[in-house]
C-alpha positions in Angstrom: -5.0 57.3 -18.4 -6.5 54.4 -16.3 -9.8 52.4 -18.4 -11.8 50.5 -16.2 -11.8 47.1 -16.8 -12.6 45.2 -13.5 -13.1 41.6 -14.2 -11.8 41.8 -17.7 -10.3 39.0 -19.7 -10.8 36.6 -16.7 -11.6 33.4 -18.6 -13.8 30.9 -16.9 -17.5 31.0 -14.6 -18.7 34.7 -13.2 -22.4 34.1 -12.3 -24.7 31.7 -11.6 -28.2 32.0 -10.4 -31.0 30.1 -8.3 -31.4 27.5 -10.9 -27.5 26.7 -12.2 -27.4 28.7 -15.5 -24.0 30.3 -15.5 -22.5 32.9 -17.2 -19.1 33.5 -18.2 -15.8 34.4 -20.3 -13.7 32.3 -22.7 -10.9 32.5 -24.9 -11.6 31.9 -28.6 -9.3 30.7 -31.3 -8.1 34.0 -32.1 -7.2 34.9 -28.6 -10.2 37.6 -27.9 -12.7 37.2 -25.1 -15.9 35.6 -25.3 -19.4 35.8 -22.7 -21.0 32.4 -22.8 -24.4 31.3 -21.1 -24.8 28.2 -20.2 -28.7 27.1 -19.5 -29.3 23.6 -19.1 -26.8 21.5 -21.4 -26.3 24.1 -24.2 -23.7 27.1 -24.1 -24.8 29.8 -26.1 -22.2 32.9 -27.1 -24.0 36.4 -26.1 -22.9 39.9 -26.8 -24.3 42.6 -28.7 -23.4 42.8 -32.4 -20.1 44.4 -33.6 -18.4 43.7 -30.5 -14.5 42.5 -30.6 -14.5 40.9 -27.6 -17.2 40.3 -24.7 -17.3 39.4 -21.1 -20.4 38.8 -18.6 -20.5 39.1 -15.4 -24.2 38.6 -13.4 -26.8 36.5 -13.8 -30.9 36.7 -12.6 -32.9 34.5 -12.0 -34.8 36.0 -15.1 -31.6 35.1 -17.3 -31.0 38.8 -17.3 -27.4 38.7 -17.8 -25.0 41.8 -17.8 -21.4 42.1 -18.6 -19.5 44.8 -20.8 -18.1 44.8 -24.4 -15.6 46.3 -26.7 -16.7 47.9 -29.8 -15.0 48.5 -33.3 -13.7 51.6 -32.0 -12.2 50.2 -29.0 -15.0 51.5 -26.7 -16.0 49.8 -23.5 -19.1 49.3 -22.7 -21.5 47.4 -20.4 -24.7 45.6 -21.5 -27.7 44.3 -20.2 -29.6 41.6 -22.4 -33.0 40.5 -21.2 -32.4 37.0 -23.4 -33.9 39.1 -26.6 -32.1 42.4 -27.4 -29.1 44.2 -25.4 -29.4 47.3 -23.8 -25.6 49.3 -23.9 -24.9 51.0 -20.4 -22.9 54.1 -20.3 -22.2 56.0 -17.5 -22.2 59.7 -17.6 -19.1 61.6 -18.8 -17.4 58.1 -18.6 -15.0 57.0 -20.7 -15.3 53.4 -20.2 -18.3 51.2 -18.4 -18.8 47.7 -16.9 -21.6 46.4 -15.7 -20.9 43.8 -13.0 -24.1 41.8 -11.1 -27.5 41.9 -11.5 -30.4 41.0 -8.6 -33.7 39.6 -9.3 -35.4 43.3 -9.2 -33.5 44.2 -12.4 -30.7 46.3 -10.3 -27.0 46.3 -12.0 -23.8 47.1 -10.1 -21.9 49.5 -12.4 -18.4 50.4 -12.7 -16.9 53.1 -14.7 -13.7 55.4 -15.4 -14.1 59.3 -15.9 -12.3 61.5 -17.7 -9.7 62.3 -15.7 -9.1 58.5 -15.1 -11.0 58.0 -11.8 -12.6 54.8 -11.2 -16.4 54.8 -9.6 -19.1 52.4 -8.6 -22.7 52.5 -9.0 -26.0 51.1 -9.3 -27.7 51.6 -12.3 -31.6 51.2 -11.5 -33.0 51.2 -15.0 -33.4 55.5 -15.6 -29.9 56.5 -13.8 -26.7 55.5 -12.5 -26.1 56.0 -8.7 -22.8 56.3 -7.5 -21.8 54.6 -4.4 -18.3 55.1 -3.8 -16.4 53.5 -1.0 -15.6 56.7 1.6 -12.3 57.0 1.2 -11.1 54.7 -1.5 -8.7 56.3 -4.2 -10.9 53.7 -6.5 -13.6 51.6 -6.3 -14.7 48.5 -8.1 -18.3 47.0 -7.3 -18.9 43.2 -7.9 -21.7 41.5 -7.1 -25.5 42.5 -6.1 -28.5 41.0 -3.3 -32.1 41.8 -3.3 -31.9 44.0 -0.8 -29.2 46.1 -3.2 -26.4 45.4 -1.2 -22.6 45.8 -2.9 -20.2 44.2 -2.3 -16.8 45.6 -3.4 -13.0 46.0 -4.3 -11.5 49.1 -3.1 -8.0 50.7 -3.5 -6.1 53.2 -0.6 -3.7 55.7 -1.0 -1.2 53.2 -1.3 -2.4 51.1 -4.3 -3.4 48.9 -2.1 -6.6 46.6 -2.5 -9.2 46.0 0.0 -12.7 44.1 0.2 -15.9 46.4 1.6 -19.8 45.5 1.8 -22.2 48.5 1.4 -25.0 47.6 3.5 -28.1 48.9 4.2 -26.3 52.3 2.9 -23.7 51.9 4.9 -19.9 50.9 4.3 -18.2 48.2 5.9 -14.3 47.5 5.0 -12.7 44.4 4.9 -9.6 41.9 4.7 -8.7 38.1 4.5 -6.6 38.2 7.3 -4.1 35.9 5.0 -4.9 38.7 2.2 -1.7 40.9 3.7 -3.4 44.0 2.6 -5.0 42.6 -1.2 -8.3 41.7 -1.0 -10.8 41.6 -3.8 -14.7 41.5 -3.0 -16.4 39.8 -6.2 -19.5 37.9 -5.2 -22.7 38.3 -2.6 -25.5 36.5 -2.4 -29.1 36.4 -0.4 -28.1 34.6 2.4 -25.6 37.2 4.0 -22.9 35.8 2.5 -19.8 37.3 0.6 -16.5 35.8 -1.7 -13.7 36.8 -3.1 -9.7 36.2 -3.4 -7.0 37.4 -1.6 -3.1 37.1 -2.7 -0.6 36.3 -0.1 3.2 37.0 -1.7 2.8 34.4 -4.6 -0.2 32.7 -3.7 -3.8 33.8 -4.1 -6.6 32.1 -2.4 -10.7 32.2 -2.4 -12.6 33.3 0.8 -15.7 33.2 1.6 -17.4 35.5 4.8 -20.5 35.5 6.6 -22.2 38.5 7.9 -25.2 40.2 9.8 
């Protein structure tokens, strides 16, 4: 059975808000994963207590940060951690949970495998999770989150193929690098209408970014 683990063990910067703090994954000495903050010169490890490895993801300008974690038991889980105390998200009926970005009004773009091994986006709003699949997709993987509550995404077809899309103003917009030949991953989105991600080429992969309206 497929776990969701979009963005996992992906060592290096995630998120990064208004004011430079960045948030991220390393490697540690023993080979598990660790979420880092970094806020003016001083790196700090987060992730809640008990957890055997960590990762974050999004970054407010609040320093909310969000990422997911993997507990004792070998659960999955996201977190949100308001710089004091961590707050686990689970999904309904879902067998794993990450929590990807995080906008300045406290939204959180939330991915998450059921039980039968399906993977699903949503935004998790503080009471409940929303889910905001991409029409269509035989999985979808949310990344990053604007103001306005815009997604954008990572999408898979029919063929196991992987494809970028923007949710916009409700509605879904697909996507490619035209140098992705058919794999493209939407990771980032900011407030200023623009979008990033990579796209692989045969043996290459490459960054993008896109503008939109």
């Amino acid at each position: 059975m497929a776990v969701y683990l979009w963005g996992a063990m992906l060592f290096g910067c995630a998120g990064i808000n208004a004011t430079g703090d960045v948030v991220g994954t390393y490697r540690t000495s023993t080979g598990a994963s660790q979420a880092f903050l970094h806020h003016g010169v001083k790196f700090t490890d987060i992730g809640p207590a008990g957890a055997t490895s960590s990762s974050a993801a999004g970054i407010n300008d609040k320093l909310e940060i969000t990422g997911y974690f993997v507990d004792a038991k070998g659960g999955t889980h996201g977190f949100l951690w308001n710089g004091k105390k961590y707050k686990q998200l689970d999904a309904p009926g879902a067998i794993s949970t990450v929590a990807s970005g995080i906008n300045n009004n406290g939204l959180v773009s939330v991915g998450w495998t059921d039980s039968s091994g399906h993977n699903d986006a949503g935004i998790y709003n503080g009471k409940k999770y929303i889910k905001i699949n991409v029409p269509g997709a035989l999985g979808s993987y949310p990344g990053g989150i604007d103001l306005a509550g815009d997604v954008v995404y990572t999408w898979q077809d029919s063929a196991n193929e992987y494809h970028g899309a923007l949710r916009l103003g409700g509605k879904y917009y697909k996507f490619d690098d035209p140098q992705g030949k058919g794999e493209t991953y939407g990771h980032g989105i900011n407030d200023h209408q623009v979008v990033a991600g990579v796209y692989h080429n045969g043996n290459s992969i490459g960054g993008f970014l896109a503008t939109y309206k």
